[in-house]
C-alpha positions as CSV (number, residue, x, y, z in Angstrom):
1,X,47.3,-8.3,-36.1
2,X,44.6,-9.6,-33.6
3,X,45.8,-6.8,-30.6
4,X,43.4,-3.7,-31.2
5,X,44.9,-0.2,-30.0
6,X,42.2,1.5,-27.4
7,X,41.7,4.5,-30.4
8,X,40.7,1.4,-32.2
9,X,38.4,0.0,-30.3
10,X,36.7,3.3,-29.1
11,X,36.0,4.0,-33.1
12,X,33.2,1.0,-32.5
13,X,30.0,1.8,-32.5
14,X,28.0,1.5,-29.1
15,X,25.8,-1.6,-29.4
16,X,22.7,-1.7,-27.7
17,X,21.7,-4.6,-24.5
18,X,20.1,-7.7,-26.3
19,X,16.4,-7.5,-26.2
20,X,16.1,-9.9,-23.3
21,X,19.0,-7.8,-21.4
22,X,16.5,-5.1,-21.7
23,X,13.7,-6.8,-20.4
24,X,15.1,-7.7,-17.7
25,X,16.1,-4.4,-16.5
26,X,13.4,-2.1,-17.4
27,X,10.7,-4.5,-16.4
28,X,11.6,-7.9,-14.2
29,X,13.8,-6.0,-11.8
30,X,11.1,-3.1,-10.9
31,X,8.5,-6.2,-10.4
32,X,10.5,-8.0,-8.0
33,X,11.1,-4.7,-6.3
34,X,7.7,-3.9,-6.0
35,X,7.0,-7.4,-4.8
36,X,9.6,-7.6,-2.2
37,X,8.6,-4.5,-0.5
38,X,5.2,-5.6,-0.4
39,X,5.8,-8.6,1.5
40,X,8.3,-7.0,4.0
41,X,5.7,-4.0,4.4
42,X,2.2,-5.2,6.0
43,X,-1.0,-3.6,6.3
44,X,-3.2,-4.2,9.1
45,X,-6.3,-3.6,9.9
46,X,-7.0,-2.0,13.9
47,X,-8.5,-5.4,14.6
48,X,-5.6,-7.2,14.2
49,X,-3.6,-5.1,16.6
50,X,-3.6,-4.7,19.9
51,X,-5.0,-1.2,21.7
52,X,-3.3,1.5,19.2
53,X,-3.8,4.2,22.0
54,X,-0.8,2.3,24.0
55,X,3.0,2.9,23.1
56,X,3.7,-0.1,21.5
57,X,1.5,-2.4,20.1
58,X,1.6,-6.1,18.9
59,X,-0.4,-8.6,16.5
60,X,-3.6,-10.2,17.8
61,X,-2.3,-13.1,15.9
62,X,0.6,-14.1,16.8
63,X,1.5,-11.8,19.4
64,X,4.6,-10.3,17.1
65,X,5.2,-6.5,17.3
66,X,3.7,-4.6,14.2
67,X,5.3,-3.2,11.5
68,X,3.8,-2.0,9.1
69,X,0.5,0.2,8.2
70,X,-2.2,0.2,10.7
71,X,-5.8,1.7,9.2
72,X,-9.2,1.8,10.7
73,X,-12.7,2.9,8.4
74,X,-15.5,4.1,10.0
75,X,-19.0,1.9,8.9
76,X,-19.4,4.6,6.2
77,X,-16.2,3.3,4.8
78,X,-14.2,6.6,5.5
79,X,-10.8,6.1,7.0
80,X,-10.9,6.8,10.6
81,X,-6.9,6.1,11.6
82,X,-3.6,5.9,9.9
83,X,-0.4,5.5,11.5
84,X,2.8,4.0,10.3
85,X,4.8,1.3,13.0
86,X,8.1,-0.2,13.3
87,X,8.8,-3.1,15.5
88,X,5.2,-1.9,17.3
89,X,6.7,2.2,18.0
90,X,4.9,4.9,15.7
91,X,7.4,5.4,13.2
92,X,6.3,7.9,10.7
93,X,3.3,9.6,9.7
94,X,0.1,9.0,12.1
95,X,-3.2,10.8,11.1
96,X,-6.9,10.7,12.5
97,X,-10.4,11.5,10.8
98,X,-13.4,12.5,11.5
99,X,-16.4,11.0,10.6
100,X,-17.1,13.6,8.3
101,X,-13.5,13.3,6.6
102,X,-12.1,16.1,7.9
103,X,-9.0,15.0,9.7
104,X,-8.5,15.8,13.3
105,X,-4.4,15.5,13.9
106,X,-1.6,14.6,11.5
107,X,2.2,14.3,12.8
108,X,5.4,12.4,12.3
109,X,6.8,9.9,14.8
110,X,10.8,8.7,14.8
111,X,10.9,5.7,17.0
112,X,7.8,6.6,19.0
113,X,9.2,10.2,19.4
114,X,7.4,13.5,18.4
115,X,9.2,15.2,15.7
116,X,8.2,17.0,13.4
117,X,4.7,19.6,12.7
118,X,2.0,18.2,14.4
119,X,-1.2,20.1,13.3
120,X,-5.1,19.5,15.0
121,X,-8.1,20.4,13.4
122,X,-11.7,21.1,14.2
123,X,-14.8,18.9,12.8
124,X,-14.8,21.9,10.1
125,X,-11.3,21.6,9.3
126,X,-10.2,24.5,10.9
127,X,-6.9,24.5,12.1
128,X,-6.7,24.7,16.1
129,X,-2.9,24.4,16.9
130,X,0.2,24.0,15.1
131,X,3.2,22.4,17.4
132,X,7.2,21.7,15.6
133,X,8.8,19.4,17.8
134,X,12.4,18.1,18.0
135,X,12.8,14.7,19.3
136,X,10.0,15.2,21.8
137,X,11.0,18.8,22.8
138,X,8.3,21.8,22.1
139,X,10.0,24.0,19.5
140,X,7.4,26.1,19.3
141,X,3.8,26.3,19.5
142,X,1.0,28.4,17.7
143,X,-2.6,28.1,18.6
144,X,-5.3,28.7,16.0
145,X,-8.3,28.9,18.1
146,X,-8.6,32.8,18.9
147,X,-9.5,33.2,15.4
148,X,-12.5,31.5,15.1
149,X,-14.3,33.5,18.4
């Protein structure tokens, strides 16, 4: 009889994904993943943007807003500024360097908005104040700097 029962097929042994199944799966696919996100994720350089100390900023190039990275070096090479944008608005983490590479400030931005720790530090890397905010409301606030006087 050519109609197998379910007990009958479930007695069959589990076969393993042809070898170019397999291939495809646990190495193609994670490629074009990696590849897609690259090219829907920029990196710019702070001369290719417009003044990053204003609320939104856009490409020198073609005038589009940013998304992406956005990193400045100091001539020693050190990085200087990193901030993450969408559609030109902070979104996500922004940090600043000194010279020395101790960083200054490192926050979190949803949508151009404080939220988040936001921690600033001295050209030693001591920590001068520690601020959580919740959608750009002070939830508290702790300064640092009585401790080094």
């Amino acid at each position: 009889m050519f109609i197998r029962t379910i007990e009958e097929r479930s007695r069959r042994p589990f076969k393993p994904l042809p070898i170019c199944l397999n291939f495809l799966i646990l190495r193609l696919i994670p490629l074009v993943i990696f590849f897609y996100s690259k090219i829907y994720s920029q990196n710019y350089s702070i001369k290719d943007v417009t003044n990053i100390e204003k609320d939104t900023i856009y490409s020198t190039e073609d005038i589009s807003l940013i998304s992406g990275m956005v990193l400045d070096h100091f001539e020693n090479g050190m990085i200087k500024i990193y901030g993450e944008y969408k559609d030109g608005i902070k979104d996500g983490e922004y940090k600043k360097w000194h010279s020395n590479g101790q960083l200054i400030f490192k926050g979190n931005f949803i949508e151009g908005i404080k939220n988040g720790i936001f921690e600033e530090f001295d050209i030693y890397g001591n920590k001068i104040s520690k601020i959580k905010y919740k959608e750009g409301i002070v939830l508290w606030e702790k300064d640092f700097t009585e401790k080094y006087h």
